[in-house]
C-alpha positions in Angstrom: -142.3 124.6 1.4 -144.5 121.8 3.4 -145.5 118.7 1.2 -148.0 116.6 2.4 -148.0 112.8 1.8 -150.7 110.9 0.4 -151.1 108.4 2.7 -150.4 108.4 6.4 -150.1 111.1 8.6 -146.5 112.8 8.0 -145.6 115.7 6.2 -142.0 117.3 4.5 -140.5 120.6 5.8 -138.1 122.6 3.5 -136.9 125.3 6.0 -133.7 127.4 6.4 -132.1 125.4 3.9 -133.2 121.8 5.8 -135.1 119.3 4.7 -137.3 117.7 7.8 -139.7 114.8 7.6 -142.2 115.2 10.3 -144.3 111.9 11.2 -146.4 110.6 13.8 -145.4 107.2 14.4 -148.0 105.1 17.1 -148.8 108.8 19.0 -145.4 110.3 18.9 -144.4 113.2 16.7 -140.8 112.2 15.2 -138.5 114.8 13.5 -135.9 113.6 10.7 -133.3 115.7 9.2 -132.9 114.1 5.7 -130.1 115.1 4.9 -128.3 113.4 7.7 -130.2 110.1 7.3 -129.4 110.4 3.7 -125.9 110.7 4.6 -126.0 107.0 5.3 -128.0 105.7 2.6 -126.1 106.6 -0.6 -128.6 107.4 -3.9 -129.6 104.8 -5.9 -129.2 107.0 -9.0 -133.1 107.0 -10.3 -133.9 109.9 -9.9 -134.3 111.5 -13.5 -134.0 115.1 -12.2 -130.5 114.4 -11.0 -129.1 112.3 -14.5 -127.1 114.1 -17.0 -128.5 116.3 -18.6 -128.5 115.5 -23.0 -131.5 117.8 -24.7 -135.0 119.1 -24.1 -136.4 119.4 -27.5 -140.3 120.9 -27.7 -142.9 118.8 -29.7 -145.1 121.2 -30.7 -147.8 119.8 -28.7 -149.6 121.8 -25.6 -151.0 120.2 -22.2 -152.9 121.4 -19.2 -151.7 119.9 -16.0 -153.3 120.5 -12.4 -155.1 123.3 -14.2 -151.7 125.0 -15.3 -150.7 125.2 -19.0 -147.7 124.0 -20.3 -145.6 122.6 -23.1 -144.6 119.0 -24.1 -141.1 118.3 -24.4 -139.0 115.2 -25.2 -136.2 114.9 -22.9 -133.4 113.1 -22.9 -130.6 112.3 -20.2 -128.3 109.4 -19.9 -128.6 107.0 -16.2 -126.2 104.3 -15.4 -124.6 104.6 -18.7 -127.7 104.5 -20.8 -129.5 107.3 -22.9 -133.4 107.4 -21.9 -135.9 110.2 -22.7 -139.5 110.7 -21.7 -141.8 113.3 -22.4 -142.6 116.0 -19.9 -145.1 119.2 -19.3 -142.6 122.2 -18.8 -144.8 125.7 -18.0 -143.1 129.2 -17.8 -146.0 130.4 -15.7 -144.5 131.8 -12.4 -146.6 129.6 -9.7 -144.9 126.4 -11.5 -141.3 127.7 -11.9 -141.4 129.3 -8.3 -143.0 125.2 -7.0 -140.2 123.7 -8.8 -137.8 125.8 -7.4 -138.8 125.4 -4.5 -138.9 121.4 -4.6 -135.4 121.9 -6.4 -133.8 123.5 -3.4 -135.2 120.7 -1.1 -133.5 118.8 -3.5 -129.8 120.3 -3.0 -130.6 120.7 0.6 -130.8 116.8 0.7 -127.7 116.9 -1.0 -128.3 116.1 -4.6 -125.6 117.0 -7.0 -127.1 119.3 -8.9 -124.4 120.0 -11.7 -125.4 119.1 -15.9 -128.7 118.2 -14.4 -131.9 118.3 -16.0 -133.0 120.6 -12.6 -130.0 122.8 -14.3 -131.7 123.4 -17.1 -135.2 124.1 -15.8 -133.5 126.8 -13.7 -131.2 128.4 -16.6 -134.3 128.1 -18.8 -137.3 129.2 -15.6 -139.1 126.8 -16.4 -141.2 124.1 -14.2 -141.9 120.5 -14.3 -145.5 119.8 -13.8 -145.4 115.8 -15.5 -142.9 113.9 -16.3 -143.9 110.7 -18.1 -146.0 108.6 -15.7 -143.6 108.6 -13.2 -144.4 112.1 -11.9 -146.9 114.5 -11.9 -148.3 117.8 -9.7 -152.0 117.1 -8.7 -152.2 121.1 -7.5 -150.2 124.0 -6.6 -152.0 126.5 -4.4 -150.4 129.8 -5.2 -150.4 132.6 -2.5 -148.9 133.2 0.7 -148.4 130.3 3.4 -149.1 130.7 6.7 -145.9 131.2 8.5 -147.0 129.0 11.4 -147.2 126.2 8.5 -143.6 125.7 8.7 -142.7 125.6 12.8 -141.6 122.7 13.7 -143.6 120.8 16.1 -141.8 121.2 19.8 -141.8 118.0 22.2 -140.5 115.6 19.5 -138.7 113.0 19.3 -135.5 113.3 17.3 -134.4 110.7 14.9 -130.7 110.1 15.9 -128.1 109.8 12.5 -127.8 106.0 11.9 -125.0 105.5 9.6 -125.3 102.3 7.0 
């Protein structure tokens, strides 16, 4: 699953399991295995897909996001000892559930604890996130097969060695 940033000329690998960030940095093409620089950089715990899990509970209300439909739910999970919610687009369409998936497995593969998480859910329930407050939101998904050559990693790089904190 490649994922393309914004701004600046890098982009994220999920392959074999791995999570790669691939960046050119002043003319040279650096590799990064996340999951070992996270290794040395503990989470900071604000990330809402990996709180505990509380309740999902449907509104009623329908939404249409990046041109997928979906359903608006009012979720609720507790972070650093505190009980938040926000409301978020969930879609059973296949495109979304097989993107979140996907983005869920780079997840684990970064080593995110994924047990009474709200990804948990999403999975048990195949559904996928396409907005979640205003913090997060899918612009597009582009359904169909991806080029295999899309996820080679680039050869003569420069490795990012492990740095521990």
């Amino acid at each position: 699953m490649p994922m393309e940033a914004q701004q600046g000329s890098g982009y994220m690998l999920f392959r074999d399991g791995k999570v790669w960030m691939v960046a050119n940095v002043q003319g040279q093409t650096m590799v990064m295995d996340m999951a070992r620089m996270r290794a040395g950089h503990p989470a900071t715990g604000g990330d809402a897909l990996q709180q505990e899990f509380i309740s999902a509970r449907p509104t009623g209300q329908k939404a249409r996001v990046a041109g997928f439909s979906g359903e608006v739910y009012e979720l609720t999970w507790k972070e650093n000892g505190q009980t938040r919610s926000d409301k978020v687009v969930l879609s059973e369409d296949p495109v979304v559930v097989e993107y979140s998936n996907a983005w869920l497995g780079m997840a684990a593969a970064m080593g995110h604890e994924m047990k009474n998480r709200i990804s948990g859910y999403l999975r048990k329930e195949g559904l996928g996130m396409l907005k979640m407050g205003d913090s997060f939101e899918v612009v597009s998904i582009k359904p169909g097969k991806v080029d295999a050559r899309r996820f080679n990693l680039p050869k003569s790089t420069f490795q990012m060695p492990y740095m521990p904190r």
